[in-house]
VOSEMI-45025 format. One record per residue (C-alpha): residue number from 1; residue in one letter; x, y, z. Coordinates in nm, 2 decimals, always signed. Layout:
N
  num  residu       x       y       z
  NUM       A       X       Y       Z
...
//
This chain:
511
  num  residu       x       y       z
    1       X   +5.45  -28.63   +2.34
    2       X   +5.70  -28.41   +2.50
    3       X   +6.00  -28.30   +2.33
    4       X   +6.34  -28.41   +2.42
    5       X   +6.59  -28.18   +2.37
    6       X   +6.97  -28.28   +2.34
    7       X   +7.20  -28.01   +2.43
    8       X   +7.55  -28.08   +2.40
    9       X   +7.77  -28.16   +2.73
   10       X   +7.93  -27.82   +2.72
   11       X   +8.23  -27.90   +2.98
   12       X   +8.32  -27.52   +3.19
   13       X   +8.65  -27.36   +3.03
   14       X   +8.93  -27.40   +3.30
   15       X   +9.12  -27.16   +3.40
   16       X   +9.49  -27.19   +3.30
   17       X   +9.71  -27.31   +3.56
   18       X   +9.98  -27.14   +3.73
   19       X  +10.21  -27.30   +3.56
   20       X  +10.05  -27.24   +3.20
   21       X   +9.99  -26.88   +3.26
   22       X  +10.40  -26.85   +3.33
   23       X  +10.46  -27.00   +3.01
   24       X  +10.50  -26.73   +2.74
   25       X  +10.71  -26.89   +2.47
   26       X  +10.65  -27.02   +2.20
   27       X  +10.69  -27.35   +2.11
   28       X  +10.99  -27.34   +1.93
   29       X  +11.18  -27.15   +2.21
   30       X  +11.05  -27.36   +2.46
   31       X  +11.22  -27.69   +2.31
   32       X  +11.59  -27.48   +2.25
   33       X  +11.56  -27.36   +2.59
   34       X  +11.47  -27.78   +2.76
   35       X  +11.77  -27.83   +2.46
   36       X  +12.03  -27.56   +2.69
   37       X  +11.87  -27.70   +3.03
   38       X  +11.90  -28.06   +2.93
   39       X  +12.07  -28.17   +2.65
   40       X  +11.93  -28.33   +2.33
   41       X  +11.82  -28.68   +2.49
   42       X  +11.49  -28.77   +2.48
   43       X  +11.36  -28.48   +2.31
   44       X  +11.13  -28.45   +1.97
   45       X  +11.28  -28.24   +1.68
   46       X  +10.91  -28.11   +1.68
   47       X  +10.63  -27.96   +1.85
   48       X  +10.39  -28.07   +1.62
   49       X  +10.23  -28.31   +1.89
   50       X  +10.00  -28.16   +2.08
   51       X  +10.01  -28.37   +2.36
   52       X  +10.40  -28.30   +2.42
   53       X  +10.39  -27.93   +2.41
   54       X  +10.20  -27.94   +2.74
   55       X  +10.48  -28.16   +2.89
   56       X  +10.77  -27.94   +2.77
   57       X  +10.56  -27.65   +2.88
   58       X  +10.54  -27.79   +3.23
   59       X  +10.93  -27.87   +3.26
   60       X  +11.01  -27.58   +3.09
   61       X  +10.81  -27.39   +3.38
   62       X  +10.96  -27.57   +3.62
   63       X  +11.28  -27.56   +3.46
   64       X  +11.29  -27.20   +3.47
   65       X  +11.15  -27.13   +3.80
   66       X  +11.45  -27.42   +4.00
   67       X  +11.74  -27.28   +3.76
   68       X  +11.69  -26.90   +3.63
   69       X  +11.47  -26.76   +3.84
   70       X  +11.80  -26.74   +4.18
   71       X  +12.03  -26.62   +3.92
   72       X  +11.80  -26.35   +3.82
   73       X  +11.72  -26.26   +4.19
   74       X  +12.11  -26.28   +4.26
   75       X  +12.18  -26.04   +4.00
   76       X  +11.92  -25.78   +4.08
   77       X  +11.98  -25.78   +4.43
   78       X  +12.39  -25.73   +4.36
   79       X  +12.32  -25.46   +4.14
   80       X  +12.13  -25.26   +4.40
   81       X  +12.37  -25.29   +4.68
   82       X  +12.64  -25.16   +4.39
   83       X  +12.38  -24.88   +4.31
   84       X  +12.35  -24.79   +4.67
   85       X  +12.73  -24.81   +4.78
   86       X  +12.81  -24.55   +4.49
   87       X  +12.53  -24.30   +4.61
   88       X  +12.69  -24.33   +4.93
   89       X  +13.07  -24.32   +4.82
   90       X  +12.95  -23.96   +4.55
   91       X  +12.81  -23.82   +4.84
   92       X  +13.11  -23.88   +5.02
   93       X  +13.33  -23.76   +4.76
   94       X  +13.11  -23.44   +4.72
   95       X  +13.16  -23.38   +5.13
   96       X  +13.55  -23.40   +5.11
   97       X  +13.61  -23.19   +4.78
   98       X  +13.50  -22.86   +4.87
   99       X  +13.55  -22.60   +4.58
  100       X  +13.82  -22.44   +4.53
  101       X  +13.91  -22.20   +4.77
  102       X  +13.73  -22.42   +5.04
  103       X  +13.43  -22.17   +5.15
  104       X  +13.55  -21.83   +4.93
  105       X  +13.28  -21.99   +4.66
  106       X  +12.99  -21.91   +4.92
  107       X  +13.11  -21.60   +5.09
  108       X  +12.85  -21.33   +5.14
  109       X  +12.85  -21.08   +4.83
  110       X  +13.07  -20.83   +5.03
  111       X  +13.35  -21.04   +5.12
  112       X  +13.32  -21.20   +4.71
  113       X  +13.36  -20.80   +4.58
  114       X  +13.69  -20.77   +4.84
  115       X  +13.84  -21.05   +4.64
  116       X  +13.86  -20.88   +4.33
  117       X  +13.85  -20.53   +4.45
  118       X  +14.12  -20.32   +4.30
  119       X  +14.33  -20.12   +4.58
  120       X  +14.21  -19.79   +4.71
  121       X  +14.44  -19.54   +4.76
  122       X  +14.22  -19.34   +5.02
  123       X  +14.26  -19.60   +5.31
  124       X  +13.98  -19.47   +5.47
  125       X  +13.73  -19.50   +5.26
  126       X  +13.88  -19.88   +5.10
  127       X  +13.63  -20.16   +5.21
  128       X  +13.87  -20.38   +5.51
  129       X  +13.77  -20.77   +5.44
  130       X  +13.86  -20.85   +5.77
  131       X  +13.55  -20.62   +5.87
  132       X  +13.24  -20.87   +5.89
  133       X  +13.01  -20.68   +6.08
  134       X  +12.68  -20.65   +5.91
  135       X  +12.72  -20.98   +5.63
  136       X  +12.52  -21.27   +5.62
  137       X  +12.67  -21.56   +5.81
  138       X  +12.74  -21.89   +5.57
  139       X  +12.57  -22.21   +5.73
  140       X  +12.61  -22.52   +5.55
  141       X  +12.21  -22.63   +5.70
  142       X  +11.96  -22.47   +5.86
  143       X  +12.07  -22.63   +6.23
  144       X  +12.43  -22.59   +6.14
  145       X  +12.70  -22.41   +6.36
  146       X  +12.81  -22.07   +6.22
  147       X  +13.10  -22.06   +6.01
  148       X  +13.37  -21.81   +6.07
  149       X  +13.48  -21.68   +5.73
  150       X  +13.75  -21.52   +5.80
  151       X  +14.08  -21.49   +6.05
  152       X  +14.13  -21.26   +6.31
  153       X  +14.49  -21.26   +6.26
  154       X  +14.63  -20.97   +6.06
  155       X  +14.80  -20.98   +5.69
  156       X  +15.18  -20.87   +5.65
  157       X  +15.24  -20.52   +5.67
  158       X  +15.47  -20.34   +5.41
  159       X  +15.48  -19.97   +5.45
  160       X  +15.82  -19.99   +5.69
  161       X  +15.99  -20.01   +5.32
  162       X  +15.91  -19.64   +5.19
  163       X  +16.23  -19.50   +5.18
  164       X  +16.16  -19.16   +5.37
  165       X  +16.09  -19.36   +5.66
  166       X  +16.43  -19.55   +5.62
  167       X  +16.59  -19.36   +5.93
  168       X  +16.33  -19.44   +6.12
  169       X  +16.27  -19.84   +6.09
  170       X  +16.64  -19.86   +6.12
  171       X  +16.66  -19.69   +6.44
  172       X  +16.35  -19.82   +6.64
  173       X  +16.47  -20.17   +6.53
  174       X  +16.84  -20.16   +6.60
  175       X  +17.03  -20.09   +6.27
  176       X  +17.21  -19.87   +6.13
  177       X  +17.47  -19.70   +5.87
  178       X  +17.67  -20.00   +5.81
  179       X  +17.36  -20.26   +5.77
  180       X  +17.23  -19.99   +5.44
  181       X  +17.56  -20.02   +5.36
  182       X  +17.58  -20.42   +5.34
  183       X  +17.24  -20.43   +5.19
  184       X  +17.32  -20.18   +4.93
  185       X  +17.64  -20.35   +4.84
  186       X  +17.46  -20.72   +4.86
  187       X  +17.19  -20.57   +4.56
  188       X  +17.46  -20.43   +4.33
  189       X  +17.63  -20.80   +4.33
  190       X  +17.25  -20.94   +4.24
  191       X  +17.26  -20.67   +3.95
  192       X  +17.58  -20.83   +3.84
  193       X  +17.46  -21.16   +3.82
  194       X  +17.12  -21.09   +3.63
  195       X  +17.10  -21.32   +3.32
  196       X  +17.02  -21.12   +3.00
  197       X  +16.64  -21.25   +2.99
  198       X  +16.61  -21.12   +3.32
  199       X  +16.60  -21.41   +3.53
  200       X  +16.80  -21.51   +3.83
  201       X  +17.00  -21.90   +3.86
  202       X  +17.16  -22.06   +4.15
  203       X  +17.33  -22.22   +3.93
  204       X  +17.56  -22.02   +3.72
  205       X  +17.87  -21.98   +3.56
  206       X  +17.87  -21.62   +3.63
  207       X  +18.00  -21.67   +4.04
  208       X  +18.21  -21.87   +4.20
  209       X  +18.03  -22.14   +4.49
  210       X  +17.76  -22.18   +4.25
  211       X  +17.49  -22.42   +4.37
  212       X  +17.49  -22.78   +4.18
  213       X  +17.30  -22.85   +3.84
  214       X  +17.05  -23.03   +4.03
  215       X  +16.97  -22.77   +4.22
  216       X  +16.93  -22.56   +3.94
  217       X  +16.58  -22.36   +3.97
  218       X  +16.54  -22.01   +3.78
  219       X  +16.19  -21.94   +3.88
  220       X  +16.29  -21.98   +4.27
  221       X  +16.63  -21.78   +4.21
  222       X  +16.45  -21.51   +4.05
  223       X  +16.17  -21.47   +4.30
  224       X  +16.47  -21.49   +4.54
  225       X  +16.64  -21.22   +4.42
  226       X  +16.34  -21.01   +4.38
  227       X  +16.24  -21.02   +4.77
  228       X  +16.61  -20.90   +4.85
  229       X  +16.53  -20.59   +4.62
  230       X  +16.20  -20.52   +4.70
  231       X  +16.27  -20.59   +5.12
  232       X  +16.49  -20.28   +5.09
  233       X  +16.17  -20.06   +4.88
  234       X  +16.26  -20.12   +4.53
  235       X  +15.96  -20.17   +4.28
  236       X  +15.98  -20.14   +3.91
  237       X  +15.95  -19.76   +3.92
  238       X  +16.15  -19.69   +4.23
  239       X  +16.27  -19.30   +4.15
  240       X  +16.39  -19.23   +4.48
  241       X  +16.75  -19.16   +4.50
  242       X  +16.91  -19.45   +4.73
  243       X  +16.67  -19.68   +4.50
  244       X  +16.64  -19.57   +4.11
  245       X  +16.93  -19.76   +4.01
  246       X  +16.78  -20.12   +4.09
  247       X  +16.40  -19.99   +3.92
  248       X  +16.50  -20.14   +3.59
  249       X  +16.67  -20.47   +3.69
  250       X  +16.33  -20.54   +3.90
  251       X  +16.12  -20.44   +3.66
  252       X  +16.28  -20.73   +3.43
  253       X  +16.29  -20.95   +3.69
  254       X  +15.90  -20.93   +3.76
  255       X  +15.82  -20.96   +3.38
  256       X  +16.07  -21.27   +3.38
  257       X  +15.86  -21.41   +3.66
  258       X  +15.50  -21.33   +3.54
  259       X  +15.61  -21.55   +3.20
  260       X  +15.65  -21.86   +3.38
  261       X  +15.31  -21.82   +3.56
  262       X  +15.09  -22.16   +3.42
  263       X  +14.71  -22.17   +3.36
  264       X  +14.65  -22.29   +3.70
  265       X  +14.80  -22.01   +3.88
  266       X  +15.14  -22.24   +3.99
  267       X  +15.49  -22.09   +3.92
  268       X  +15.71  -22.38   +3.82
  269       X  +15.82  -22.56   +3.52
  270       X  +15.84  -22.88   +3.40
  271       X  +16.27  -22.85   +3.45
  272       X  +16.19  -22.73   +3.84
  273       X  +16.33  -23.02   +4.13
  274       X  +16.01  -23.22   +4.28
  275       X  +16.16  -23.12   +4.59
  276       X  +16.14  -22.74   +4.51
  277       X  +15.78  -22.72   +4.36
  278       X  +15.62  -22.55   +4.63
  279       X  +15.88  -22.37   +4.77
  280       X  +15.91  -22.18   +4.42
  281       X  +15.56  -22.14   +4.40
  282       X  +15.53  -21.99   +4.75
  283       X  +15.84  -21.80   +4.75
  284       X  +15.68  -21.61   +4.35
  285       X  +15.34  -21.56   +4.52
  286       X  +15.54  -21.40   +4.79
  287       X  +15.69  -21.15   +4.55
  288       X  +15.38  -21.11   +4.34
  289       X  +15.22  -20.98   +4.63
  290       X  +15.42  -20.74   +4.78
  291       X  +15.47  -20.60   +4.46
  292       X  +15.11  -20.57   +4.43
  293       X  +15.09  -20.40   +4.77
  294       X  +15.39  -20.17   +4.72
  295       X  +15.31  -20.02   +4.38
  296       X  +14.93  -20.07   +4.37
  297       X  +14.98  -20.17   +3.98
  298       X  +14.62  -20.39   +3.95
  299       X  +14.79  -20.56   +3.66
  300       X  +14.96  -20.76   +3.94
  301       X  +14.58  -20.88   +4.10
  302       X  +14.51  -21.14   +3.85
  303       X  +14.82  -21.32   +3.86
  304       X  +14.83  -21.25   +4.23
  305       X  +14.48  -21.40   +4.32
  306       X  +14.55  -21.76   +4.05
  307       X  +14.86  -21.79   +4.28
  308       X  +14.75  -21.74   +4.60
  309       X  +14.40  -22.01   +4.51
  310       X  +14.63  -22.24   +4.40
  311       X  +14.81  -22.22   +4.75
  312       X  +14.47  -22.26   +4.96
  313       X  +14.34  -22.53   +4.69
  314       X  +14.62  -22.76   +4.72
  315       X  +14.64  -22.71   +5.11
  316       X  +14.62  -23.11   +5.24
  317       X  +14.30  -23.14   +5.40
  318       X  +14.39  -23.43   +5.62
  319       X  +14.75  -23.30   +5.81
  320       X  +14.68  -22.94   +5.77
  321       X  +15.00  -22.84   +5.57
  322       X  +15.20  -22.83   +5.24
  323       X  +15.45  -23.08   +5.12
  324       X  +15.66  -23.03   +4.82
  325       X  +15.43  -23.21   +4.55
  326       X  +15.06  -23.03   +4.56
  327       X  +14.86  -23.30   +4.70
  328       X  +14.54  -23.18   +4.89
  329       X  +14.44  -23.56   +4.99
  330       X  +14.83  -23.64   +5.11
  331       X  +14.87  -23.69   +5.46
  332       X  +15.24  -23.58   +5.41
  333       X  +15.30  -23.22   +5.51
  334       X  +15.66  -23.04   +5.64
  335       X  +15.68  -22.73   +5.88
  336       X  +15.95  -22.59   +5.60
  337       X  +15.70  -22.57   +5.30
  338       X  +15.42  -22.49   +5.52
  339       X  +15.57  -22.19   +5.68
  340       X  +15.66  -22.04   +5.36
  341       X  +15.29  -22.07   +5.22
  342       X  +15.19  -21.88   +5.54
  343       X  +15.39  -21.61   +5.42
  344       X  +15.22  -21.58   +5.10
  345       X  +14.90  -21.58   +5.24
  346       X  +14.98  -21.36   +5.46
  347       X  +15.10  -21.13   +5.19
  348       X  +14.79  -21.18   +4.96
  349       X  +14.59  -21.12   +5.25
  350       X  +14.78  -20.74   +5.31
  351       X  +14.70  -20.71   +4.92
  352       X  +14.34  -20.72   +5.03
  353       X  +14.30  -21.14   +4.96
  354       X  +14.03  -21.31   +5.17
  355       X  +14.19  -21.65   +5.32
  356       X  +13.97  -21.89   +5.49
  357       X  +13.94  -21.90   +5.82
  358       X  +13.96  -22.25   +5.76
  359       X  +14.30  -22.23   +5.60
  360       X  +14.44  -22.10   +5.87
  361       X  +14.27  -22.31   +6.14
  362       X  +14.42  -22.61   +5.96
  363       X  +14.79  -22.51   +5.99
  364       X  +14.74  -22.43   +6.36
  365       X  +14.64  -22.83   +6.36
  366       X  +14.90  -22.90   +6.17
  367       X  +15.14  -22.72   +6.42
  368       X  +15.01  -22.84   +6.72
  369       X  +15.08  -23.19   +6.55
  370       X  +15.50  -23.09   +6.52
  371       X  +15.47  -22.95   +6.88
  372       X  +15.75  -23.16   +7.12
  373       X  +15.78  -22.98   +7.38
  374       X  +15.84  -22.57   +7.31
  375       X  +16.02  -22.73   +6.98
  376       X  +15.89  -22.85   +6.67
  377       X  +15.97  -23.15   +6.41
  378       X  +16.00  -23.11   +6.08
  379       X  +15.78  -23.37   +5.95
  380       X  +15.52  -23.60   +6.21
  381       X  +15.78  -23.89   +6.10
  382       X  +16.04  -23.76   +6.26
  383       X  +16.08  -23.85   +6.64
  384       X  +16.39  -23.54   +6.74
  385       X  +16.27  -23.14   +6.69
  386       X  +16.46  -22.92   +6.46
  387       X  +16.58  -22.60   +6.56
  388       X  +16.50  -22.44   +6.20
  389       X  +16.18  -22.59   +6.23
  390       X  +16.10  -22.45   +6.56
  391       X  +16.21  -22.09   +6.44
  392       X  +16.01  -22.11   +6.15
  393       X  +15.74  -22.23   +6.34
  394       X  +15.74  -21.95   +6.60
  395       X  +15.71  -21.72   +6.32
  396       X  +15.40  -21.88   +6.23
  397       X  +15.24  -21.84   +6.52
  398       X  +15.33  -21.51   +6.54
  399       X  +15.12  -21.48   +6.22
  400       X  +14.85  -21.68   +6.33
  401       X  +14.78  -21.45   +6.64
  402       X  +15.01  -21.57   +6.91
  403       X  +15.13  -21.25   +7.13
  404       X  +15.40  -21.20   +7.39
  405       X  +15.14  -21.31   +7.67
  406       X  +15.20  -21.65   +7.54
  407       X  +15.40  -21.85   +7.73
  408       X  +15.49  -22.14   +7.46
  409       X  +15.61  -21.83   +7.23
  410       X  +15.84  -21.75   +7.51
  411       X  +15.98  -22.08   +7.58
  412       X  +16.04  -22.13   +7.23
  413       X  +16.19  -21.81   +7.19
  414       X  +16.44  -21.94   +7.53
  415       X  +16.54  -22.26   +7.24
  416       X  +16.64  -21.98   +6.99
  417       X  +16.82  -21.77   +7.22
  418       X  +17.01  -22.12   +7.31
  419       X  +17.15  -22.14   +7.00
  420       X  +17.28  -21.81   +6.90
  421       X  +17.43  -21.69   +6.56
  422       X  +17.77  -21.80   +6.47
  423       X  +18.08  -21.86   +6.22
  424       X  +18.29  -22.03   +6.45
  425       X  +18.19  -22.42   +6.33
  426       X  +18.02  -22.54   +6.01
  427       X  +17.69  -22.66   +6.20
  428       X  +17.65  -22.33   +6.40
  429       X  +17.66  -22.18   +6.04
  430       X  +17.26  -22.27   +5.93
  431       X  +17.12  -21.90   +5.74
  432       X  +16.81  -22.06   +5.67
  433       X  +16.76  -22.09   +6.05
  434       X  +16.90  -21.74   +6.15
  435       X  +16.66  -21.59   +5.86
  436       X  +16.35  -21.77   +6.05
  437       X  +16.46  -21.68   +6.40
  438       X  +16.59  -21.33   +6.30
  439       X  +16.21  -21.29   +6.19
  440       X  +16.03  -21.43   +6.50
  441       X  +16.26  -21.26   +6.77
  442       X  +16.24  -20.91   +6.56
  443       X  +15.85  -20.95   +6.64
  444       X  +15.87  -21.07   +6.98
  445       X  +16.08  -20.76   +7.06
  446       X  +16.24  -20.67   +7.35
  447       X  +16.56  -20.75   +7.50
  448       X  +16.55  -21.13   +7.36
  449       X  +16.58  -20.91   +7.02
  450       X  +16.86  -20.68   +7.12
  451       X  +17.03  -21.02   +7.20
  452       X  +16.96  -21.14   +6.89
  453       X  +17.02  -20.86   +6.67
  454       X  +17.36  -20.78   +6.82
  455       X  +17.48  -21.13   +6.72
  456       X  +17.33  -21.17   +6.40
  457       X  +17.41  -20.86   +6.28
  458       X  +17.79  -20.87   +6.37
  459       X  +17.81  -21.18   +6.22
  460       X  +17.71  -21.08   +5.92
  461       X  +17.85  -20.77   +5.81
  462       X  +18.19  -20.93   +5.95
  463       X  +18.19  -21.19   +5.69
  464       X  +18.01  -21.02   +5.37
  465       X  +18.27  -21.01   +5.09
  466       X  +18.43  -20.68   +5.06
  467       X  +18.67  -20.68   +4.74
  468       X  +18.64  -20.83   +4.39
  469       X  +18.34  -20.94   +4.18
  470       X  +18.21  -21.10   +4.42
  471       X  +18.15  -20.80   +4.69
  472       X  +17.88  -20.76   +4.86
  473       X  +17.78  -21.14   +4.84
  474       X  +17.83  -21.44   +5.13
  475       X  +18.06  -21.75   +5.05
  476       X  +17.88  -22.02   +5.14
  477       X  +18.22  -22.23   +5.17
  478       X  +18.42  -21.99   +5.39
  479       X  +18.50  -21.92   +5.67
  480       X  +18.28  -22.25   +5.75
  481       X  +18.03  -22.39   +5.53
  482       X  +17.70  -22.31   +5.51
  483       X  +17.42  -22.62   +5.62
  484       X  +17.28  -22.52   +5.27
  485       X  +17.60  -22.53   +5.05
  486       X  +17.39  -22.69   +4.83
  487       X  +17.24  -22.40   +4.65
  488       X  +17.54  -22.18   +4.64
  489       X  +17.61  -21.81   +4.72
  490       X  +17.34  -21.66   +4.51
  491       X  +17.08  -21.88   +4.83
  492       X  +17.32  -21.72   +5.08
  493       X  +17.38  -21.42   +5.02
  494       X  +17.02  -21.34   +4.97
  495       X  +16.91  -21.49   +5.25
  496       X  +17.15  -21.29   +5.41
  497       X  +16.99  -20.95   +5.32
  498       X  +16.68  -21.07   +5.40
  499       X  +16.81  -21.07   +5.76
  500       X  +16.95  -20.75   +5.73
  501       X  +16.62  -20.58   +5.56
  502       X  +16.47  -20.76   +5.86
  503       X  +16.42  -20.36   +6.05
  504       X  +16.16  -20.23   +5.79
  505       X  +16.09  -20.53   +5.57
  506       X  +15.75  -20.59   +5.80
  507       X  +15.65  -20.38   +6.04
  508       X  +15.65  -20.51   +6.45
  509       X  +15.33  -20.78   +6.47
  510       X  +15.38  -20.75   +6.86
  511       X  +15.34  -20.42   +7.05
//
């Protein structure tokens, strides 16, 4: 008899199902979670029941799959397109903040050694940093265009002011005994009116035609009264004859000035107009400079350099220019403040200062941007030209590597020669605009200058006080008021010597 064997109906494990392999709670959490999704209705308060964990799995699968599941994908998918619009915006923000100095960080080793490169006094033999030949050319890629480093236009040239050389500047630019005279008599009122720390005021109880309290700016008074001293050849040390006796009140002047240099390499203070803040900074890094230049005293590099990096750092990158307030992302920018910048880069470049080609490419923009006509606006707001602004302007161009072949420099010069020097009514009277157009016709030479000089010259040595304390200085009241009564005689009178300094204070930038 055969043997019957009874085996067991074994029935084939089955696989979980989707939805059971999705569930991986455990029970407990599953019935708190159907409790958020659903409310308390109909539910056990246990999941001892075998048979209705299986259901509350299910729900809770599907549950989570119709409810959580879009809120998950929405959140992931808005927090990469955040993650990918703030790559985009730091690599934007990385493109339009160059460092500071905007392309000095990168220059080739030679041109980096020039910037801190104490003067030579063999001439010869000094490295020039406007001499390129030879150095690696900056690219910002492999396929980029090359990047000029540097300008072609020359830096400010100083030497006219040596003393022993005096007769000579004098005569080839059309002065003469009684222009020393004026000058000389013009810094011994300045001496007068030195405070006892040193510093300079436009406002001051020490004159009479004082400018107002709120116009009341030391650091620019003092830097002011400097360039009138050292624009006839005084520096600290001065021994020569016609000079020694201003040596000592330049000397504390210059310390005075070097005190109020901050950190960042800006001359103001927290007491300084928000309408003067770069015109005081420009108008110290001007003085720094040339004193650096003049006496070759390397003491002067280190302030000199933080002054003039502050200038090109705070350059507006999107007009071009300077505006009173240092804003490098403003759009608002004035010929006025921009043209005295200029100046100081152009004097920290004649210290031996590298300046961006790109520095000075942007306020050739800039100017192009004032350009009506052969005149120039003071601000792009403005619909009307200025006359100031388009002698100040003229004498940027200059700087920038406009010559006499030019024929906008010689309309422009036509505008000036339009509106000659004069006393005779208070708004012929403007000294800020004879100083600018004394400056751009002394360089465009010829006889638009003689012109020029004849008027300007007679003008003011007519109407220089010559008796009482006050000799030697301009009234900015009499015999008409000045367009910039506003910061009194010490303003006037020196930029009244500046004028008169004008035969060796730079030397000719056109042959």
């Amino acid at each position: 008899m055969s043997k019957i064997l009874i085996v067991p109906h074994l029935e084939p494990k089955r696989p979980p199902s989707r939805q059971e392999r999705k569930n991986v709670f455990s029970d407990e959490t599953n019935l708190r979670l159907l409790r958020l999704l659903h409310g308390n209705a109909h539910l056990p308060d246990s999941l001892d029941n075998i048979a209705i964990p299986r259901n509350l799995q299910l729900e809770l699968a599907a549950a989570i799959r119709q409810r959580l599941l879009p809120w998950f994908w929405s959140i992931f998918l808005h927090i990469a397109v955040l993650v990918i619009l703030a790559h985009i915006l730091f690599s934007v923000a990385q493109f339009e903040t160059p460092d500071i100095l905007s392309g000095i960080a990168n220059i080739p080793v030679q041109l980096e050694q020039a910037l801190v490169a104490p003067l030579v006094g063999d001439h010869e033999s000094a490295p020039n940093p406007l001499d390129t030949a030879g150095s690696p050319t900056v690219a910002d890629e492999a396929t980029a265009p090359l990047v000029e480093l540097l300008h072609p236009s020359p830096g400010l040239d100083f030497s006219g002011r040596d003393p022993n050389l005096r007769d000579v500047m004098l005569g080839g630019g059309g002065g003469g005994g009684q222009t020393d005279e004026a000058v000389l008599a013009g810094l011994r009122w300045l001496v007068r009116v030195q405070q006892p720390d040193g510093a300079w005021h436009f406002a001051s109880n020490d004159f009479p035609q004082a400018a107002s309290p709120r116009q009341e700016d030391p650091i620019a008074a003092t830097a002011m009264a400097l360039l009138a001293f050292q624009g006839f050849g005084v520096t600290p040390n001065s021994q020569h004859p016609l000079l020694a006796d201003f040596a000592r009140p330049v000397r504390r002047g210059r310390d005075w000035l070097l005190q109020q240099q901050n950190p960042d390499g800006s001359f103001h203070s927290p007491s300084t107009p928000d309408n003067h803040r770069f015109y005081s900074h420009a108008l110290c890094t001007i003085a720094i400079c040339e004193l650096l230049v003049m006496t070759g005293d390397e003491t002067l590099r280190e302030p000199a350099q933080r002054a003039i990096a502050y200038c090109i750092e705070h350059q507006s990158i999107r007009s071009g220019g300077w505006r009173y307030w240092p804003d490098r992302y403003s759009d608002q920018s004035d010929v006025s403040v921009t043209g005295w910048v200029l100046l100081a880069l152009k004097s920290g470049q004649a210290a031996g200062m590298a300046i961006p080609a790109e520095t000075y490419h942007r306020v050739t923009g800039f100017l192009d941007e004032m350009m009506v006509g052969n005149q120039y606006k003071y601000r792009a707001e403005e619909p009307e030209p200025r006359r100031a602004m388009t002698a100040q302007a003229l004498l940027c161009r200059i700087l920038l590597g406009w010559n006499r072949d030019e024929p906008r420099l010689a309309m422009g010069v036509q505008v000036l020669l339009d509106n000659m020097p004069s006393f005779a009514e208070h708004y012929s009277r403007d000294s800020y605009y004879w100083f600018f157009a004394t400056q751009t016709l002394y360089h465009y030479g010829g006889t638009e200058w003689d012109a020029w000089n004849t008027a300007i010259r007679e003008e003011l040595l007519r109407h220089q006080e010559r008796f009482g304390a006050e000799a030697g200085s301009w009234n900015p009241q009499r015999p008409v008021r000045d367009q910039w009564l506003q910061y009194g005689r010490l303003y006037t009178t020196c930029m009244s010597l500046y004028i008169l300094e004008v035969y060796y204070r730079h030397k000719r930038l056109l042959p």
